[in-house]
MOPAC internal coordinates of N, CA, C and O (Angstrom, degrees):
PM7 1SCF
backbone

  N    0.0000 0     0.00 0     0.00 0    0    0    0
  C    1.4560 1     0.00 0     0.00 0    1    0    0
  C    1.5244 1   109.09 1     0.00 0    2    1    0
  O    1.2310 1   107.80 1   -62.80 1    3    2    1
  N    1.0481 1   140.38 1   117.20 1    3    2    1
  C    1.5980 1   169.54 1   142.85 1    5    3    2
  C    1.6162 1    88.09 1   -21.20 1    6    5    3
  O    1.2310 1   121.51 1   -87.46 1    7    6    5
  N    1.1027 1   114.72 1    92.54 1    7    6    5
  C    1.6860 1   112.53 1   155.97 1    9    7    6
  C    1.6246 1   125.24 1   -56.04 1   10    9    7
  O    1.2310 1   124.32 1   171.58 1   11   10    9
  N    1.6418 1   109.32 1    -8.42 1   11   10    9
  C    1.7733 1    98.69 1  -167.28 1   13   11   10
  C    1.5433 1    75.85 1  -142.64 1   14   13   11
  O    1.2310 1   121.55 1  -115.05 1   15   14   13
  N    1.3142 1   114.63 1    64.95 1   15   14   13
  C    1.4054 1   121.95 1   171.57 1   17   15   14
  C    1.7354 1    97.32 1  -111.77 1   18   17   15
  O    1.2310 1   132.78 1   -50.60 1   19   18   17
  N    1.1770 1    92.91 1   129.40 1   19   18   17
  C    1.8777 1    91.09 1   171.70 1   21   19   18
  C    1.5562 1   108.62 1   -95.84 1   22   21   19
  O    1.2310 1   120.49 1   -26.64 1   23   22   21
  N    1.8911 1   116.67 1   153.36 1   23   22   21
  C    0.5961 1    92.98 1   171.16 1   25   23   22
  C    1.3178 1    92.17 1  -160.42 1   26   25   23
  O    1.2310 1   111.01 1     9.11 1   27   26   25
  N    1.8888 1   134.53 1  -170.89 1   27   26   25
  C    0.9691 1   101.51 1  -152.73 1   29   27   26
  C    2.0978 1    83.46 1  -125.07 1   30   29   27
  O    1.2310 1   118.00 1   -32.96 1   31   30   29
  N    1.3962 1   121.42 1   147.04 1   31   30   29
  C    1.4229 1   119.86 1   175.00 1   33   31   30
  C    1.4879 1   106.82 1  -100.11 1   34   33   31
  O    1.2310 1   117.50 1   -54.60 1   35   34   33
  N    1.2848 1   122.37 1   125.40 1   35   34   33
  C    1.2727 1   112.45 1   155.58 1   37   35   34
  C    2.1322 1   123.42 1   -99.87 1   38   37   35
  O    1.2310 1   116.85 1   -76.73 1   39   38   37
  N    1.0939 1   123.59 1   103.27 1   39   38   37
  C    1.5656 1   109.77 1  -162.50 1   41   39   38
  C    1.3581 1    98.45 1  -101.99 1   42   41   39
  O    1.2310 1   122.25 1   -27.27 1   43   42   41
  N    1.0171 1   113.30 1   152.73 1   43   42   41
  C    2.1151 1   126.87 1   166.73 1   45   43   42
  C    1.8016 1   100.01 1  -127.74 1   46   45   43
  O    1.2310 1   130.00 1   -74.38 1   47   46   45
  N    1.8414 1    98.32 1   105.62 1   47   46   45
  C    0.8685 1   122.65 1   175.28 1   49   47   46
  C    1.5609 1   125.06 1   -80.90 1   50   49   47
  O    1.2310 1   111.78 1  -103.63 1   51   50   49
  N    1.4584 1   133.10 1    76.37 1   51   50   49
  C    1.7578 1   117.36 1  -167.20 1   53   51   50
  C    1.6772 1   110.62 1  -109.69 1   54   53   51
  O    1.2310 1   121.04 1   -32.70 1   55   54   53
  N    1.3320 1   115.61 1   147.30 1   55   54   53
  C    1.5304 1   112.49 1   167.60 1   57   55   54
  C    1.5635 1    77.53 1   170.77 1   58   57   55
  O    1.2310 1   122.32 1    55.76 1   59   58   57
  N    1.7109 1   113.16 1  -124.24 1   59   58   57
  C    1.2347 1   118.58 1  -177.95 1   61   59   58
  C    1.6460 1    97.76 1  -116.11 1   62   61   59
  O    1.2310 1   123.87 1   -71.05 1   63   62   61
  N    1.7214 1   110.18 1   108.95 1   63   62   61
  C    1.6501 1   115.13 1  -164.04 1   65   63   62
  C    1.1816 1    92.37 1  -156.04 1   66   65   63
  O    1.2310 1   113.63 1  -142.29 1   67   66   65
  N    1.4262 1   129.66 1    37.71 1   67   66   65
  C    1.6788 1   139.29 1   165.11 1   69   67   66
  C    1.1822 1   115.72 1  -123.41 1   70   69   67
  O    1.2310 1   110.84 1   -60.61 1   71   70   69
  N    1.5012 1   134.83 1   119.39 1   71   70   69
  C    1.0560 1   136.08 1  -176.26 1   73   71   70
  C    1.4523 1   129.37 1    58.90 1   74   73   71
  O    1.2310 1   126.38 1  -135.29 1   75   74   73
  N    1.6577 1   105.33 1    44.71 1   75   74   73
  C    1.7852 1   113.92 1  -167.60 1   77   75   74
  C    1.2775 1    84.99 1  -148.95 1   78   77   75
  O    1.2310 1   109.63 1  -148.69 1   79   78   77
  N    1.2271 1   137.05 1    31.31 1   79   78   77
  C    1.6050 1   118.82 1   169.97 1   81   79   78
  C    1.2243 1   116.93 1    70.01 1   82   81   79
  O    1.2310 1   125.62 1  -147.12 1   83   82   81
  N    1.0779 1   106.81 1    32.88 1   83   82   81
  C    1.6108 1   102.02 1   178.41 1   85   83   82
  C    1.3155 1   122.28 1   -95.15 1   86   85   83
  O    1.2310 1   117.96 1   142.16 1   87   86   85
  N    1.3946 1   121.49 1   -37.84 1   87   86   85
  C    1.5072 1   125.78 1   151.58 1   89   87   86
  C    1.7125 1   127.02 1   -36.17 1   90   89   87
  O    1.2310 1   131.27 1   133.33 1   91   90   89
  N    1.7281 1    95.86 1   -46.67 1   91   90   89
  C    1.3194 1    92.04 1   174.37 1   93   91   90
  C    1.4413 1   117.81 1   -77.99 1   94   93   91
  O    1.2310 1   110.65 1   166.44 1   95   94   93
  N    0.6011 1   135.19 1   -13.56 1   95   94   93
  C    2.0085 1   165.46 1  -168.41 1   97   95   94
  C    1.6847 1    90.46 1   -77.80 1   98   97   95
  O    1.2310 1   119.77 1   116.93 1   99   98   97
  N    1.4839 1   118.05 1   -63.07 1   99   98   97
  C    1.3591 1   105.46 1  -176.90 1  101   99   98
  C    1.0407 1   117.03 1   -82.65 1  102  101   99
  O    1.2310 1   117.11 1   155.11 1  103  102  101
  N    1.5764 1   123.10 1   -24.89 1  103  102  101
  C    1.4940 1   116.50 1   168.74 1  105  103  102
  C    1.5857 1   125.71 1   -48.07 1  106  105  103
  O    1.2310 1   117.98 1   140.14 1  107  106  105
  N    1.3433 1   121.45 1   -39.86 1  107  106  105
  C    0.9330 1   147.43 1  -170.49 1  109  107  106
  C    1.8157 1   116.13 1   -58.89 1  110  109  107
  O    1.2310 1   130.01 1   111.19 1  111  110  109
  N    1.5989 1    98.31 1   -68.81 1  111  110  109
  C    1.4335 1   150.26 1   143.79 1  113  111  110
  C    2.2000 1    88.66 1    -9.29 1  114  113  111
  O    1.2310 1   127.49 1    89.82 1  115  114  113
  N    1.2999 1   103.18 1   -90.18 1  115  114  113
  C    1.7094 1   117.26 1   177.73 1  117  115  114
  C    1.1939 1   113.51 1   -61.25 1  118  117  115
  O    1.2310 1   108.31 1   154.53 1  119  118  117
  N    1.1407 1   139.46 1   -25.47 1  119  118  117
  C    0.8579 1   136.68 1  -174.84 1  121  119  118
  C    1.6199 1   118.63 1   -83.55 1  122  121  119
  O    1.2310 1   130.11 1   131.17 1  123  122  121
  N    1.3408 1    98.10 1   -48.83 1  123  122  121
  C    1.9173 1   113.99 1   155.97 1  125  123  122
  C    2.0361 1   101.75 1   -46.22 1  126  125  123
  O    1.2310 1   134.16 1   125.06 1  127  126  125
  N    1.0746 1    90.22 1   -54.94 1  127  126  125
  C    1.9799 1    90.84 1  -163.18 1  129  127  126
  C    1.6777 1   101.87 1   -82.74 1  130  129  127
  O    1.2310 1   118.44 1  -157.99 1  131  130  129
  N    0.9438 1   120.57 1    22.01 1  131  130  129
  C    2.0269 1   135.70 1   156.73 1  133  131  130
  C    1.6562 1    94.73 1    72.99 1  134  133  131
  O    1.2310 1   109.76 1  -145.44 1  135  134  133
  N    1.4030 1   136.81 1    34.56 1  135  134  133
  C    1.3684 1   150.22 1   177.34 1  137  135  134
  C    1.5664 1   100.43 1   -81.60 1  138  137  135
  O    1.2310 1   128.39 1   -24.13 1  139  138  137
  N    1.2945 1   101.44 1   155.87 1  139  138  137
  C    1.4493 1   132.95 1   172.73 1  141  139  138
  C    1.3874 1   114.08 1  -134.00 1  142  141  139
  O    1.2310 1   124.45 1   -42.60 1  143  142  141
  N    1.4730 1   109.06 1   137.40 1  143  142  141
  C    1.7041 1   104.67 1   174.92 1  145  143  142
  C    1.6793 1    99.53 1   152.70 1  146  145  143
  O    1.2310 1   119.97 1    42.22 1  147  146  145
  N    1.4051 1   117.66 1  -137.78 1  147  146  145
  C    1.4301 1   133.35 1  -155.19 1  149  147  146
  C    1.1291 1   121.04 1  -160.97 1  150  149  147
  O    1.2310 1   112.18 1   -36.51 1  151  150  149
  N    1.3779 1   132.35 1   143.49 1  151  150  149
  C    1.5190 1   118.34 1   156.88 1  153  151  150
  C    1.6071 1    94.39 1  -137.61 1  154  153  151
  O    1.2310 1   128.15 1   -46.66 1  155  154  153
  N    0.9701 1   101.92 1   133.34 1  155  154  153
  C    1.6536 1   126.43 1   159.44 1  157  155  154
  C    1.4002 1   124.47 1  -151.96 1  158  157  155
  O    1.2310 1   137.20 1   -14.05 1  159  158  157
  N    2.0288 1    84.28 1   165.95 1  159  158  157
  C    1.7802 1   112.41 1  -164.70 1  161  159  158
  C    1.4862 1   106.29 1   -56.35 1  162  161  159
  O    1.2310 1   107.07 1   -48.52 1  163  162  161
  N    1.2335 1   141.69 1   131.48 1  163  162  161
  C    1.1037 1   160.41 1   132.29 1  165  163  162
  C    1.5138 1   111.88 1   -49.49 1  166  165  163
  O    1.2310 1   114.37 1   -33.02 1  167  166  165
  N    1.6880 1   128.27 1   146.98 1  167  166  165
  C    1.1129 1   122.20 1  -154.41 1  169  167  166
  C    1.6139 1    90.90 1  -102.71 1  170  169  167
  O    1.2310 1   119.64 1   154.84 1  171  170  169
  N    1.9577 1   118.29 1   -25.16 1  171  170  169
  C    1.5672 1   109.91 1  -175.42 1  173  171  170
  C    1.7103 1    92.18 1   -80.59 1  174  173  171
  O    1.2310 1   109.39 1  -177.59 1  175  174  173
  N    1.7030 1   137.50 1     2.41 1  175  174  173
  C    1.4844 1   103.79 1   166.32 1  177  175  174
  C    1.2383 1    76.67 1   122.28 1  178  177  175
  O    1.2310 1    87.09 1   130.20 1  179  178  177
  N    0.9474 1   169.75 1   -49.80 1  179  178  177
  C    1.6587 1   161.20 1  -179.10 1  181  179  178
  C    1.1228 1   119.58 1   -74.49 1  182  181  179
  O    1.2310 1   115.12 1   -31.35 1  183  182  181
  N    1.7035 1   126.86 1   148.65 1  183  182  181
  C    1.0205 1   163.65 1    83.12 1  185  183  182
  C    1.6280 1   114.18 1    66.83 1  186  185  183
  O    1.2310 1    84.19 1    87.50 1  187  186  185
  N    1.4898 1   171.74 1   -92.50 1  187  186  185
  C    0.8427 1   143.23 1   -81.54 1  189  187  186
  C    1.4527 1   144.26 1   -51.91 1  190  189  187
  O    1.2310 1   126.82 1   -54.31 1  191  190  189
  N    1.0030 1   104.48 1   125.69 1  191  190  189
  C    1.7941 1   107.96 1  -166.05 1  193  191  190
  C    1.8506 1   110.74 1  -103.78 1  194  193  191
  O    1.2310 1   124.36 1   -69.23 1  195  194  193
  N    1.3522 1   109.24 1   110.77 1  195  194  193
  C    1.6248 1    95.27 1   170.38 1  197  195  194
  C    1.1365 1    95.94 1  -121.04 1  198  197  195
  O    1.2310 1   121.39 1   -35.22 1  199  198  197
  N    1.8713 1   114.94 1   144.78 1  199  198  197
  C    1.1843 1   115.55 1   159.15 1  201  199  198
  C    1.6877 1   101.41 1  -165.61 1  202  201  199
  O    1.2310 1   134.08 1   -26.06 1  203  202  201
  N    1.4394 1    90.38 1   153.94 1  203  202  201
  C    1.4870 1   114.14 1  -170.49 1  205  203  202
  C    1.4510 1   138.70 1  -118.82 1  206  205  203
  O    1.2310 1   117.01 1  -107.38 1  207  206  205
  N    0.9210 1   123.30 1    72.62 1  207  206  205
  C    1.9464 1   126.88 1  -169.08 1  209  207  206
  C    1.5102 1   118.04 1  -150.97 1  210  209  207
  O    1.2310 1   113.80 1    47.08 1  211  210  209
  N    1.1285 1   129.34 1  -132.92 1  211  210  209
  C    1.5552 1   108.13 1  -173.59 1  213  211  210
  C    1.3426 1   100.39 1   -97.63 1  214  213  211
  O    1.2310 1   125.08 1    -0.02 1  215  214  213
  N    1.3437 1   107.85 1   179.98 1  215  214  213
  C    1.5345 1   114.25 1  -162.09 1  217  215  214
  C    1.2974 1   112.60 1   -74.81 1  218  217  215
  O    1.2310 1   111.33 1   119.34 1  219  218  217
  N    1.1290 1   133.93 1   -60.66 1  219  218  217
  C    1.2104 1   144.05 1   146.22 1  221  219  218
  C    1.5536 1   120.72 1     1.44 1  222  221  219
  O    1.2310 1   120.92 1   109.20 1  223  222  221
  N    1.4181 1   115.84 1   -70.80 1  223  222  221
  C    1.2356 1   112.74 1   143.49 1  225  223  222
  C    1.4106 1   142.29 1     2.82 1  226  225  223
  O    1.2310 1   132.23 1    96.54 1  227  226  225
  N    1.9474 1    93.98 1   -83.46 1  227  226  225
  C    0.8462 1   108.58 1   169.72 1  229  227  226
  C    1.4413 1   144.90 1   -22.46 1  230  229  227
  O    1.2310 1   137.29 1   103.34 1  231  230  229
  N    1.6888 1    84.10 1   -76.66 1  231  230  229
  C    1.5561 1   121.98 1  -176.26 1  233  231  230
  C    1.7387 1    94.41 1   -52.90 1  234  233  231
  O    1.2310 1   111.69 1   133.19 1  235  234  233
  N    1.3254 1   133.26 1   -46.81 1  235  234  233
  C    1.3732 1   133.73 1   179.55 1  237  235  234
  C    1.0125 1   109.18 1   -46.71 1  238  237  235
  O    1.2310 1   119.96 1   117.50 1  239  238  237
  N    1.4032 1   117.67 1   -62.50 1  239  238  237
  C    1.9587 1   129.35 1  -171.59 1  241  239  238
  C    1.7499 1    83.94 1   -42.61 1  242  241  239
  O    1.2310 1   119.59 1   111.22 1  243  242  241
  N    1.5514 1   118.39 1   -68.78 1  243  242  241
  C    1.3481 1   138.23 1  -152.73 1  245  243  242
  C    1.5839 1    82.78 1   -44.47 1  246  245  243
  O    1.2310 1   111.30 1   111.67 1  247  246  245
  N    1.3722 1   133.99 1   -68.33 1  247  246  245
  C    1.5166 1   124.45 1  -148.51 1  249  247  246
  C    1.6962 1   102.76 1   -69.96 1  250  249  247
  O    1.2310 1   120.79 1   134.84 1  251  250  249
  N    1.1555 1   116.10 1   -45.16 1  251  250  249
  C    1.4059 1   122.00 1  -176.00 1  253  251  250
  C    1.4604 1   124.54 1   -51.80 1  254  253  251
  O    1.2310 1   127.92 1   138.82 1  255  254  253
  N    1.7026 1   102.35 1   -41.18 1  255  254  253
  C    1.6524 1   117.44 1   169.43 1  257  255  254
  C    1.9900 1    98.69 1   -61.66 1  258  257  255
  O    1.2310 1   121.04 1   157.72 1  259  258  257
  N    1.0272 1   115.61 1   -22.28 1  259  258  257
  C    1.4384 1   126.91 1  -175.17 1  261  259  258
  C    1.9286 1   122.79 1   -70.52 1  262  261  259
  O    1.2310 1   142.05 1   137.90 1  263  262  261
  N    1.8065 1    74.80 1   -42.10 1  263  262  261
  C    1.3726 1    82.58 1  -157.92 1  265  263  262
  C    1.7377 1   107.94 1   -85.46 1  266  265  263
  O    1.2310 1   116.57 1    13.34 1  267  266  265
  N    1.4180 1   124.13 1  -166.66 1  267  266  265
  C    1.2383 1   132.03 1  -171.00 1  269  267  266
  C    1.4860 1   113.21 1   -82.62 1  270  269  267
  O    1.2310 1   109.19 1   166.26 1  271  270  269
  N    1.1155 1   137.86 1   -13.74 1  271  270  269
  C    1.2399 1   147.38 1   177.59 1  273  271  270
  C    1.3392 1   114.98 1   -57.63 1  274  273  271
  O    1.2310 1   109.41 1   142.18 1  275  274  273
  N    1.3933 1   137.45 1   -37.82 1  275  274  273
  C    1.6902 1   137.45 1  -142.04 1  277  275  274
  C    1.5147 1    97.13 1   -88.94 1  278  277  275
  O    1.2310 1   119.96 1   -16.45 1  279  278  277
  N    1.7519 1   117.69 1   163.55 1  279  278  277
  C    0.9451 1   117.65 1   176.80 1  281  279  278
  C    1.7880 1   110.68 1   -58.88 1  282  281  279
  O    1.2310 1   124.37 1     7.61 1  283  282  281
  N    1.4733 1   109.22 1  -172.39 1  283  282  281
  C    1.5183 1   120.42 1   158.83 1  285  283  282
  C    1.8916 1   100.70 1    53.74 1  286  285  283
  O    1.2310 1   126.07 1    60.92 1  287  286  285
  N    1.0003 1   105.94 1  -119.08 1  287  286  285
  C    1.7678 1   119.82 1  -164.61 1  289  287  286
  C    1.1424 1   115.35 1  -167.99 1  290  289  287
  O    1.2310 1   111.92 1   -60.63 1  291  290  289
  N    1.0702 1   132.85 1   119.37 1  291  290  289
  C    1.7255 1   138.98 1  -164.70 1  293  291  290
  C    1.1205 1    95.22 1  -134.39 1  294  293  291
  O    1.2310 1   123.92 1   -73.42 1  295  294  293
  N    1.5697 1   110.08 1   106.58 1  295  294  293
  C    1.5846 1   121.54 1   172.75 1  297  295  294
  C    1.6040 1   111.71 1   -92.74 1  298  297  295
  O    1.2310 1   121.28 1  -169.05 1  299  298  297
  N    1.2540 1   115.16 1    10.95 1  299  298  297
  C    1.5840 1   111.06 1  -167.93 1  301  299  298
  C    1.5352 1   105.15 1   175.15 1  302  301  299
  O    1.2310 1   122.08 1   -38.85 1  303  302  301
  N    1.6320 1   113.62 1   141.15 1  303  302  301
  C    1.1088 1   117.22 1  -170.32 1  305  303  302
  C    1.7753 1    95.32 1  -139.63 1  306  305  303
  O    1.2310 1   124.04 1   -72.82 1  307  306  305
  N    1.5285 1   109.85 1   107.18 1  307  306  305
  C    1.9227 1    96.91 1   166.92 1  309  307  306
  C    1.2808 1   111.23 1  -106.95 1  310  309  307
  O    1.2310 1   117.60 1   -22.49 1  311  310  309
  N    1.2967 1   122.18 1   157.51 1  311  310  309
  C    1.4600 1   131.02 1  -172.14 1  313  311  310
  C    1.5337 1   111.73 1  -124.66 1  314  313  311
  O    1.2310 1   128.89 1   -18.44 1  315  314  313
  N    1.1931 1   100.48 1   161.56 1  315  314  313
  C    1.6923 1   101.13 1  -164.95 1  317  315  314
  C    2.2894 1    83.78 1  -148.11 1  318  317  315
  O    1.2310 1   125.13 1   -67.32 1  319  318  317
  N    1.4143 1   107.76 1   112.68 1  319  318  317
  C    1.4856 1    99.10 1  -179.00 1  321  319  318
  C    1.8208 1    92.26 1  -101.84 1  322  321  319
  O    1.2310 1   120.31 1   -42.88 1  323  322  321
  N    1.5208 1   117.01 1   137.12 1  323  322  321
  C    1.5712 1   108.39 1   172.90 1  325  323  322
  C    1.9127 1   107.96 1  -147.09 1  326  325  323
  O    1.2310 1   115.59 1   -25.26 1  327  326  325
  N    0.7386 1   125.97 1   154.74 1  327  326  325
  C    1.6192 1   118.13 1   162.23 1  329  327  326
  C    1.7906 1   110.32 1   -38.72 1  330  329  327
  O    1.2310 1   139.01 1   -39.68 1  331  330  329
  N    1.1473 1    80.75 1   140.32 1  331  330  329
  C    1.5239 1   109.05 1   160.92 1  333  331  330
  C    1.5178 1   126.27 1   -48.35 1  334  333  331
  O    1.2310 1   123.67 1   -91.40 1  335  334  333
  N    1.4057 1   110.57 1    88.60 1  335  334  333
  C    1.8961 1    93.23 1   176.47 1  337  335  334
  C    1.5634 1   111.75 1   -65.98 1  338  337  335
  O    1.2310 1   113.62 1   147.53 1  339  338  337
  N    1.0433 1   129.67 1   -32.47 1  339  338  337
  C    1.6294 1   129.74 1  -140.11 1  341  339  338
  C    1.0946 1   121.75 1    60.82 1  342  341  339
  O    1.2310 1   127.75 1    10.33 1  343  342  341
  N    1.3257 1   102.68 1  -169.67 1  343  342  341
  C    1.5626 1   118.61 1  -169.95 1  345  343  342
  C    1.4995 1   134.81 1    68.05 1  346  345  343
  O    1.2310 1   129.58 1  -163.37 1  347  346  345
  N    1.4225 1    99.14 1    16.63 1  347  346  345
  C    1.2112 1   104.81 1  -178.03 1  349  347  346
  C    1.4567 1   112.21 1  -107.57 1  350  349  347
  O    1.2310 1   112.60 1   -22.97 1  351  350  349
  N    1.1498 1   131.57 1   157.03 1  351  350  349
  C    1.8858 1   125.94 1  -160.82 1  353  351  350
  C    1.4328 1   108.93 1  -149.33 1  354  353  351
  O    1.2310 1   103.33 1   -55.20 1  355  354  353
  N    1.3550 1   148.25 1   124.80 1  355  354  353
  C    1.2798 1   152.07 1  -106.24 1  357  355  354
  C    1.5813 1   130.24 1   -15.92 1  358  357  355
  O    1.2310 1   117.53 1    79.88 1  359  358  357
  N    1.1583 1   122.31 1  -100.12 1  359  358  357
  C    1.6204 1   121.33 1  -172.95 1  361  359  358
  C    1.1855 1    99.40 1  -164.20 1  362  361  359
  O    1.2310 1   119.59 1   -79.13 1  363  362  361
  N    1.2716 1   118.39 1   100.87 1  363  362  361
  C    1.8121 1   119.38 1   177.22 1  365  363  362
  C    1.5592 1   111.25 1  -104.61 1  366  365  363
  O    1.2310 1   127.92 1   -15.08 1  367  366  365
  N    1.6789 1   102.35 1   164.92 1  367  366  365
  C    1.4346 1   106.70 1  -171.99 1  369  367  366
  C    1.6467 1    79.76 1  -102.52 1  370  369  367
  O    1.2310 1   121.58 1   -37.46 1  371  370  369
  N    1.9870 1   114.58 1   142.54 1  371  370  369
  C    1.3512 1   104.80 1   150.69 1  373  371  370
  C    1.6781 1   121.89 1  -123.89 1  374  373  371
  O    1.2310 1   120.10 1   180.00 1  375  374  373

């Protein structure tokens, strides 16, 4: 595995992750670990997480969205691993 391989995460965050700071929570989160991408509200109540930088990274954002720390309640985390489009430029809330 290529440690300075970029790549791109897609996560679907669901439990209670609407209106508890949780967007800003991951912005924050990527932005510390040198990520690029997005997270926004989903209309069934979840989460979307994009972000893009080395893998490593990634996989961190990935454990943290996991772990016990985040606002609200996150009963479930799915992942989607794909190439990198680019073009994306800091970490926005949508």
């Amino acid at each position: 595995m290529d440690e300075q391989e970029t790549v791109r995460l897609t996560a679907w965050a669901r439990g209670r992750v609407q209106g508890v700071g949780f967007r800003w929570w991951v912005r924050a989160r990527a932005l510390e670990l040198g990520l690029v991408g997005s997270a926004s509200n989903l209309r069934d109540g979840r989460v979307e997480v994009i972000a893009e930088g080395p893998r490593p990274s990634c996989e961190k954002l990935l454990e943290l969205l996991r772990g016990s720390g985040t606002p609200g309640h996150v009963t479930g985390v799915a992942e989607r691993w794909s190439e990198p489009r680019g073009g994306l430029y800091g970490f926005v809330e949508q």
